[in-house]
C-alpha positions in Angstrom: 30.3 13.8 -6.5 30.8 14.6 -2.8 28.3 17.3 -2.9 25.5 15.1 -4.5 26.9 11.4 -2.1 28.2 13.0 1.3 28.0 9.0 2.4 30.9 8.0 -0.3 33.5 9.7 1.7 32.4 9.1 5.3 32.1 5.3 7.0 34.6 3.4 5.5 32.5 2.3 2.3 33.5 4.8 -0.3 33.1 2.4 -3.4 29.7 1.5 -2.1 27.2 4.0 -4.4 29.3 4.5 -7.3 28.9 0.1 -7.6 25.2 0.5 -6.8 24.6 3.5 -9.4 26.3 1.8 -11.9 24.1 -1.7 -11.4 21.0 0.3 -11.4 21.6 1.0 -14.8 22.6 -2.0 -15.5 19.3 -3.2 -14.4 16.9 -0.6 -15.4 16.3 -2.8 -18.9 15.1 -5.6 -16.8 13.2 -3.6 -14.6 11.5 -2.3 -17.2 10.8 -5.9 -19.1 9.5 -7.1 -15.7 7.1 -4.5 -15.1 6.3 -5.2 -19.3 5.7 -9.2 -18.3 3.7 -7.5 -15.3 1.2 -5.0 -17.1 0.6 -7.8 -19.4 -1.2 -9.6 -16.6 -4.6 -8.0 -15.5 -4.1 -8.7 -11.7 -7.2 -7.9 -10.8 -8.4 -8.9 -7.1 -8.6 -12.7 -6.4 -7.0 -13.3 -9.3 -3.2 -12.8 -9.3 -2.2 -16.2 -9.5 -0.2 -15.1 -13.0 2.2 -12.5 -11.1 2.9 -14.2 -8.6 3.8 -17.3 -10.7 6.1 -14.6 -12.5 7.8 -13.2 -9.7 8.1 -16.8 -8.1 10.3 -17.6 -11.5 11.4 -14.5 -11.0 13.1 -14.8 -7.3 14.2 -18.7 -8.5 16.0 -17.4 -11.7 17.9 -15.4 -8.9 18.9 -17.7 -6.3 16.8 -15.7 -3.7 14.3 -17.7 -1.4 10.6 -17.2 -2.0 7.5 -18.6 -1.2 3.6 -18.5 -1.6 1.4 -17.7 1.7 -1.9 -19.5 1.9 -3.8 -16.8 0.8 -1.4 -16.3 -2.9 1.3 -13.2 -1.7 5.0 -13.6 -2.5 7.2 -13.3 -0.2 11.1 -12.8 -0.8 13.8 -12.7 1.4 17.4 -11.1 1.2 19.9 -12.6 3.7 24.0 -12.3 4.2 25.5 -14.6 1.1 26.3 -17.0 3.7 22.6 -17.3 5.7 21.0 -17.6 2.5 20.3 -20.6 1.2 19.8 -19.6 -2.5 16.6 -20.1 -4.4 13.9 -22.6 -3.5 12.8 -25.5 -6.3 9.9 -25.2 -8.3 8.6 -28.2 -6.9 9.0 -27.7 -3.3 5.7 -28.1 -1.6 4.4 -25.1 -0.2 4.5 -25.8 3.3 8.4 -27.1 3.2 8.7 -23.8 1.8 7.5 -21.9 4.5 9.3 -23.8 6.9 12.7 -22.5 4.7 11.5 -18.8 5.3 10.6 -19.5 9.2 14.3 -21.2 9.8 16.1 -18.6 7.9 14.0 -15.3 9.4 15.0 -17.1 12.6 18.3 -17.4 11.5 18.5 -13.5 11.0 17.3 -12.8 14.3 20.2 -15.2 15.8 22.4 -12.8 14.2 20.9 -10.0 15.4 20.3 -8.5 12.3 17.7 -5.9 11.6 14.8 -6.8 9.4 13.2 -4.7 6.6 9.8 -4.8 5.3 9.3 -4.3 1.8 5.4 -3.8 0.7 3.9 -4.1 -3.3 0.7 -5.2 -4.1 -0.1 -7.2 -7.5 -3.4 -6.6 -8.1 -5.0 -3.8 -9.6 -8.1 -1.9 -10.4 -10.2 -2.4 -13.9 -9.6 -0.3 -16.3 -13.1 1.2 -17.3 -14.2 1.7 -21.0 -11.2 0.0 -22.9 -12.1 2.9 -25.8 -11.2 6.0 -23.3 -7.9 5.4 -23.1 -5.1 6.5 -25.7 -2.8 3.7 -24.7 -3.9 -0.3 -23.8 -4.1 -0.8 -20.8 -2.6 -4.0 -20.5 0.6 -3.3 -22.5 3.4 -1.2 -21.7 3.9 1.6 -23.7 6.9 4.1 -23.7 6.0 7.9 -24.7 7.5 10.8 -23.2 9.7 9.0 -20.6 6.8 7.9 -19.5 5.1 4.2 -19.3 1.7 3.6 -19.6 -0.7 1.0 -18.7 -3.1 0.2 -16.0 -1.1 -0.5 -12.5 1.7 1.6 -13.6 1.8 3.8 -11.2 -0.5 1.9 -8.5 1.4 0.0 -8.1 3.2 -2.5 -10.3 6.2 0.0 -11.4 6.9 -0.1 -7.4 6.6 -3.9 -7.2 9.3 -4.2 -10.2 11.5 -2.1 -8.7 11.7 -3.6 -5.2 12.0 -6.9 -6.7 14.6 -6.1 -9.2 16.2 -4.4 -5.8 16.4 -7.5 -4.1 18.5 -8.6 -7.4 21.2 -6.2 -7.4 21.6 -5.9 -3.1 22.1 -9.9 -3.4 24.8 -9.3 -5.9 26.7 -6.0 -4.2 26.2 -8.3 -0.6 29.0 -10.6 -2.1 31.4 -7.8 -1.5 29.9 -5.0 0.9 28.1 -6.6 4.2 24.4 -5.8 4.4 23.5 -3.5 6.8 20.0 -5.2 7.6 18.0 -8.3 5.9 15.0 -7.5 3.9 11.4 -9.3 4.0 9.6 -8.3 0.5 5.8 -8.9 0.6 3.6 -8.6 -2.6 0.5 -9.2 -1.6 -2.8 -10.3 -2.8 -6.1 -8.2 -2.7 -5.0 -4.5 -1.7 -7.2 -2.8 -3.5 -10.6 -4.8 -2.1 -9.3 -5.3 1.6 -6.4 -3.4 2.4 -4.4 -4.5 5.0 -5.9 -8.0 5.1 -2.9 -10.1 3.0 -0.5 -8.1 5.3 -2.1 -9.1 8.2 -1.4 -12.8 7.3 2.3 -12.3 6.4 3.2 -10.3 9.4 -0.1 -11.9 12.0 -0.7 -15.6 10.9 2.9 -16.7 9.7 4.8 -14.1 12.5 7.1 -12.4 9.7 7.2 -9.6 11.1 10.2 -7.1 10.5 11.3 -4.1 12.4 10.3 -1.5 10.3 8.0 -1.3 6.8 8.4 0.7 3.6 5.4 0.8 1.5 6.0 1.7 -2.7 2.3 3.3 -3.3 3.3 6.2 -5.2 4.6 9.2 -3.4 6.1 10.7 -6.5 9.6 9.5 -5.0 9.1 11.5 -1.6 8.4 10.5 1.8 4.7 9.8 2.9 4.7 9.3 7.1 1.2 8.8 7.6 -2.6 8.2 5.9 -6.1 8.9 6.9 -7.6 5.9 7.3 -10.4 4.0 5.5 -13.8 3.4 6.4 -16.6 1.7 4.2 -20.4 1.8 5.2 -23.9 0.9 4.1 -27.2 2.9 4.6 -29.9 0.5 5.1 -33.9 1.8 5.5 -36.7 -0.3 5.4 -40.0 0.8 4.3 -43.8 -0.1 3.4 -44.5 -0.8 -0.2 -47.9 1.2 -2.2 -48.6 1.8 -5.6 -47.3 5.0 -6.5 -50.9 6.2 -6.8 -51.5 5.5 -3.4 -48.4 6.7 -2.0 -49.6 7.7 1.4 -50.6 4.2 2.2 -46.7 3.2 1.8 -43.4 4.1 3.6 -41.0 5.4 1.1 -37.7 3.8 2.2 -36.0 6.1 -0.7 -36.6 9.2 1.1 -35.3 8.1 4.6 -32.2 7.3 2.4 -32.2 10.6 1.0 -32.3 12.3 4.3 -29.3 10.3 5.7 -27.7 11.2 2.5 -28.0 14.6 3.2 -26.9 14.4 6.7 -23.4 13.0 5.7 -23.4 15.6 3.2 -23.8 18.0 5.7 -21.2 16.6 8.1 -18.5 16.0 5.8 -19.2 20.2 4.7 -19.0 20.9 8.7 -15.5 19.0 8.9 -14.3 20.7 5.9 -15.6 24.4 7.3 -13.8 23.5 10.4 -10.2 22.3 9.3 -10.2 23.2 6.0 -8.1 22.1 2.6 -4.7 22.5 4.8 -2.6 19.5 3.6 -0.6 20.2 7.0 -3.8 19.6 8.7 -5.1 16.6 6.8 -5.3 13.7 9.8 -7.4 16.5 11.5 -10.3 16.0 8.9 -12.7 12.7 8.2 -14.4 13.6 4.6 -17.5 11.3 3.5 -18.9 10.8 0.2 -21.8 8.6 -0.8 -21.1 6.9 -4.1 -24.0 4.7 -4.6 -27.7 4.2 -4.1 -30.1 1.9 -5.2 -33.8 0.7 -3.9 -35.4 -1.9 -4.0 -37.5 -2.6 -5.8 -35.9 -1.0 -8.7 -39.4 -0.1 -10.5 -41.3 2.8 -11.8 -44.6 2.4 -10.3 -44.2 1.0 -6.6 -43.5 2.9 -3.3 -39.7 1.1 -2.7 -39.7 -0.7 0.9 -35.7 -1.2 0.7 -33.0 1.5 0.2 -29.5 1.2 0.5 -26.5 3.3 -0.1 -22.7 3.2 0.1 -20.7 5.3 1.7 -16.7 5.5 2.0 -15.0 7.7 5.0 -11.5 9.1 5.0 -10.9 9.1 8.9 -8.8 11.6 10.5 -6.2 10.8 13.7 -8.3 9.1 16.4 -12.5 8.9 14.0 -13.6 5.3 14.2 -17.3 3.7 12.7 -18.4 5.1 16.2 -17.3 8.1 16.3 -18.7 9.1 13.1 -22.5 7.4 13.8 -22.3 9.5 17.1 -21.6 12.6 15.1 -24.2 11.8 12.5 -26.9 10.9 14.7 -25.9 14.4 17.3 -26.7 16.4 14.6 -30.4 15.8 15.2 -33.3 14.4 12.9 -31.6 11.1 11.6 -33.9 9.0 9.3 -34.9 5.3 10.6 -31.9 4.6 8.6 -29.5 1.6 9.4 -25.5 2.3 9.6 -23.6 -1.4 8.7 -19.9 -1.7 8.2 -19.1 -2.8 4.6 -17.0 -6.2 4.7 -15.0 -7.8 1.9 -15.8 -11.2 1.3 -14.1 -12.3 -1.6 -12.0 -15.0 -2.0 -8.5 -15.3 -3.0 -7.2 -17.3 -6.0 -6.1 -19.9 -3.7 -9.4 -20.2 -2.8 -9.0 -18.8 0.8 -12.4 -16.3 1.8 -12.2 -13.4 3.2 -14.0 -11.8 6.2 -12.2 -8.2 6.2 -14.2 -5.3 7.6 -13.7 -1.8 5.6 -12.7 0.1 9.3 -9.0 0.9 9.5 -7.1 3.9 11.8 -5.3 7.0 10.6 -1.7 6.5 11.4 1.4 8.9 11.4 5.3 8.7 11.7 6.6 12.1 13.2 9.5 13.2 11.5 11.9 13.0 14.3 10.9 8.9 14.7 14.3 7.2 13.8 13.0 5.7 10.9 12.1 8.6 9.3 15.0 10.1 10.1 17.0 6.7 8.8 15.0 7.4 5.5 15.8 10.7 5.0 18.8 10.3 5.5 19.3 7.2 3.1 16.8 8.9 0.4 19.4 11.9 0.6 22.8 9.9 0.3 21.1 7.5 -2.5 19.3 10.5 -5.1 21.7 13.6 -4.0 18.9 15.5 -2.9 16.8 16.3 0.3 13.1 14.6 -0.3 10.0 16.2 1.2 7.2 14.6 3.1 3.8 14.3 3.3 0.3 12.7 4.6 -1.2 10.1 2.2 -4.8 11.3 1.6 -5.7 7.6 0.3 -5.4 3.8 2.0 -2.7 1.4 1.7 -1.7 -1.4 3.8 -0.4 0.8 6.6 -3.5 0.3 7.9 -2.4 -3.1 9.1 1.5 -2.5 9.9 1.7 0.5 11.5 -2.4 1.2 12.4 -3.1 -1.9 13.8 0.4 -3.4 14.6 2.5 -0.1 15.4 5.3 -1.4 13.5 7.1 2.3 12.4 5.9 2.5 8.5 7.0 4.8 5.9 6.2 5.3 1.9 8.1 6.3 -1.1 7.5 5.0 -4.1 7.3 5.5 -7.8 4.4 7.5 -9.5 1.8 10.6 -8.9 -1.0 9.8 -6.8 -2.9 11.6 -8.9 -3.1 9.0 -11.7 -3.6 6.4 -9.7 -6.9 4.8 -11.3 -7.1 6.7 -13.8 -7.4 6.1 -17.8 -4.2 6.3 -19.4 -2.4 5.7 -15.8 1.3 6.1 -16.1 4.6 6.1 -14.3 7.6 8.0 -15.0 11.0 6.2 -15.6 13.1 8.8 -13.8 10.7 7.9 -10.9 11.5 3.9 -11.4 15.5 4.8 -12.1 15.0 6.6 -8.8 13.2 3.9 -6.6 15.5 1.1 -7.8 18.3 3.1 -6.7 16.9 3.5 -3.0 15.1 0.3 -3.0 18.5 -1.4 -3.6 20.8 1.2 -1.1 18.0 0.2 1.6 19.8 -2.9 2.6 23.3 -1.2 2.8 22.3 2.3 4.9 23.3 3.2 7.9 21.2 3.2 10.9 22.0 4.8 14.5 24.4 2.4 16.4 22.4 2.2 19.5 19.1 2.2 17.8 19.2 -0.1 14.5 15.9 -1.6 15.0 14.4 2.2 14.3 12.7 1.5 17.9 10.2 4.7 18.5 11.9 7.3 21.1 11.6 10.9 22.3 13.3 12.9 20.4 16.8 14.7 22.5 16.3 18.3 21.0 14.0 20.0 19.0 13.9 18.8 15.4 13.4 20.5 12.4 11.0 19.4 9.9 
């Protein structure tokens, strides 16, 4: 035991893990008939409004204070036994509410204690042909230790685990003191606007803790960084003809093409000069165009309208400008517009959206105190020493720690690699796992004279 928990026999809290690994299972049946309830819900974007109601009765069932935000998230708070003050009514309007969570987030501060950021997002993306996939995708079904179903892995078995979390630190805070408070946002509209439902947590209400832990699926190891996102359209305008004139026209499909080619050609040049190097993947933007369409869509006219989408992985530093400079430098681009995709959609409280698809790179170095805080608790909470990485997809980092600078880390349950895909699954030693952190989280140590994981130069040379 003191080989696999160091932290039992060192600070004065030696009962501590044992009480925490023995809740976990305890609580792993209800994860799992949460995340069940959860699956059974397709969340798609703008239309949550059925998880949400179920983690609202959720949190209530539990005595722990939650609320609605304007645009539909959750958000939960875990507080000292005594600050809290239990679960909000049913029938408290929403704005009371809110007012509840600003007085008692103020009333953490006025003790001075740190404040940490959980991150889940309920909705999820469709699941294609219904026929390809082995399993339904809107059940949950156990095979192989594993559970199927779409939003498994990205990212609903993440969102059950935090909340269920929140359950059991509530309960072990009766008789070990929390260590820091903890604000749990599941958010709306992730997978259309990333970043944007965050924004109005921790922008437009000012609930804003010290530090962030996202649960996209890092296959329980520690992700410090992304590329970031950017979404663009192609836009060329042409002269129509009969197709057996065409000379008399302006083909507005082949300007496309060429532009099409050109980002072809520059995401080959970024790859040819960085390479597949994981270590080196905020150092390289890739681009792919994954639609095209003109217009008029017929068979026997010269098209005068083209469009196409493209989406842009950024590396450290690339913004929309940065990459139209390095398009058009490359010499003979087409007459071809370059327009920033924005989402628009609205929310299922009827809230629209205005979101452009342009969002940084970001990265935690591993000797940031947060990352050394998580290491640290992700090796005293699973006996073991987790890796790290760069996420090579978009999450709502893009908000907290791209656009904000609040220090952000992942590690949550699931493979990337399924992520969207048919038959999507997550594993339950991942979600035994993630529970177990989730709930330690609250409890961890921190450095003394640092506990708000404020960035600083590191003293000596760290390892990585």
């Amino acid at each position: 035991m003191e080989r696999l928990f160091p932290f039992l026999y060192h600070g004065g809290v030696s009962r501590l893990l044992p009480n925490l690994i023995h809740r976990v299972e305890e609580h792993l049946p209800q994860l799992l008939l949460l995340l069940e309830d959860c699956l059974a819900i397709p969340s798609f974007s703008g239309q949550e409004a059925g998880v949400a109601d179920l983690l609202l009765g959720f949190f209530r069932r539990h005595h722990l204070p939650a609320v609605r935000t304007p645009r539909g998230s959750v958000v939960a708070v875990l507080a000292p036994p005594g600050l809290s003050p239990g679960g909000l009514p049913a029938t408290l309007p929403e704005g009371e509410a809110r007012e509840r969570i600003d007085n008692l987030l103020a009333a953490i501060r006025g003790k001075k204690l740190p404040l940490l950021g959980f991150n889940a997002h309920m909705d999820i993306v469709e699941p294609g042909e219904g026929t390809a996939w082995a399993f339904p995708p809107f059940a949950a079904t156990v095979q192989n230790d594993r559970i199927y179903g779409r939003g498994t892995c990205d990212m609903k078995g993440a969102l059950a685990a935090m909340a269920q979390a929140l359950v059991i630190a509530h309960q072990t805070s009766i008789e070990h003191p929390l260590q820091r408070a903890v604000l749990a946002c599941f958010v709306t509209e992730e997978e259309a606007g990333e970043g944007m439902a965050f924004k109005e947590i921790l922008h437009d209400l000012q609930w804003r803790p010290d530090a962030v832990v996202l649960g996209e699926p890092s296959e329980m190891q520690i992700a410090r960084g992304q590329r970031g996102k950017l979404e663009f359209f192609l836009r060329a305008h042409g002269k129509r003809a009969h197709t057996s004139v065409p000379e008399v026209g302006e083909n507005a499909a082949y300007k496309i093409a060429r532009a099409i080619l050109a980002v072809e050609a520059l995401d080959r040049g970024e790859f040819r000069t960085v390479g597949p190097d994981p270590e080196r993947i905020l150092e390289r933007s890739t681009l792919v165009a994954t639609s095209f369409r003109t217009i008029p869509f017929t068979k026997s006219s010269v098209p005068d309208m083209a469009e196409a989408h493209v989406t842009v992985r950024l590396a450290k530093g690339e913004t929309l400008d940065s990459i139209k400079q390095k398009l058009f430098s490359r010499g003979g681009w087409p007459e071809v517009d370059i327009d920033p995709v924005v989402y628009r959609g609205k929310s299922y409280t009827g809230l629209e959206a205005d979101w452009p698809a342009c969002h940084p790179a970001w990265e935690i170095p591993r000797h940031h105190p947060f990352f050394v805080f998580l290491r640290s608790a992700t090796r005293d909470a699973l006996g073991r020493e987790p890796s790290d990485r760069i996420w090579p997809f978009s999450t709502d980092g893009v908000y907290s720690a791209g656009h904000l600078g609040l220090p952000t880390l992942g590690i949550g349950p699931g493979r990337e690699a399924v992520a969207h895909l048919v038959d999507e699954f997550v594993e339950i030693g991942h979600l035994r796992e993630a529970l177990t952190l989730y709930s330690y989280l609250p409890f961890a140590p921190a450095p003394d004279d640092n506990p708000r994981f404020e960035a600083r130069p590191p003293t000596e040379p760290q390892a990585p």
